[in-house]
C-alpha positions in Angstrom: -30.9 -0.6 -32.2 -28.3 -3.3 -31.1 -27.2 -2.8 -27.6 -23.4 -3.8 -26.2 -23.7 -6.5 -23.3 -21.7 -5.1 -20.2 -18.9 -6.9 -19.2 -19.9 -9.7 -16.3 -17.7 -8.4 -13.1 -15.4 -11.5 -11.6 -17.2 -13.8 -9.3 -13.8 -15.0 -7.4 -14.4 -13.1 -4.4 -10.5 -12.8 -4.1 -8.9 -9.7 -3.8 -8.8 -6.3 -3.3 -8.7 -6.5 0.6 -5.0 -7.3 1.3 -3.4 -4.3 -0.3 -5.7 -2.2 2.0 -4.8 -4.4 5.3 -1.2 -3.8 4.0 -1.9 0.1 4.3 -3.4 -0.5 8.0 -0.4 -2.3 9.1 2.0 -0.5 8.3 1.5 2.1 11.0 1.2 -0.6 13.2 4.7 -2.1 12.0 6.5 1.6 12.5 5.5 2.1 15.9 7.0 -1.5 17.1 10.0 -1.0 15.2 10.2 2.4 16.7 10.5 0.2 19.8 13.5 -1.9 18.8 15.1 0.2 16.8 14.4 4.4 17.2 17.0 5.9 14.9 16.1 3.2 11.9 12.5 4.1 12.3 12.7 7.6 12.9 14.5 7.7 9.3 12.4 5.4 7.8 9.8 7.9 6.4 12.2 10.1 5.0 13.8 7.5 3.2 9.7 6.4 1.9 9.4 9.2 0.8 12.0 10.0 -0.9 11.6 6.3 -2.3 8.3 7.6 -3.6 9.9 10.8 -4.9 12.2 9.5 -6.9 10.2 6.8 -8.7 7.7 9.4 -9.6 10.4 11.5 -11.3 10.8 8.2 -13.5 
């Protein structure tokens, strides 16, 4: 019975954790822009989401 060696995961330790401090930020970012600027951020979300929307829609 011949058995399929699992592939070895990547020993770079480089990664993954700057999309997720991205994520944490952003929030942070809003709220002093909100500061400067409170009309650009207050539309801001709408125009993220509807960003999102329309990429989605292809």
């Amino acid at each position: 019975m011949a058995t399929e060696p699992t592939p070895q995961p990547s020993a770079s330790g480089k990664g993954g954790g700057w999309c997720c401090l991205l994520v944490a930020a952003l929030p942070f970012l809003w709220f002093l822009a909100a500061l400067v600027a409170p009309k650009w951020a207050f539309w801001y979300p709408v125009w993220a989401g509807a960003e999102i929307w329309s990429r989605t829609l292809g």
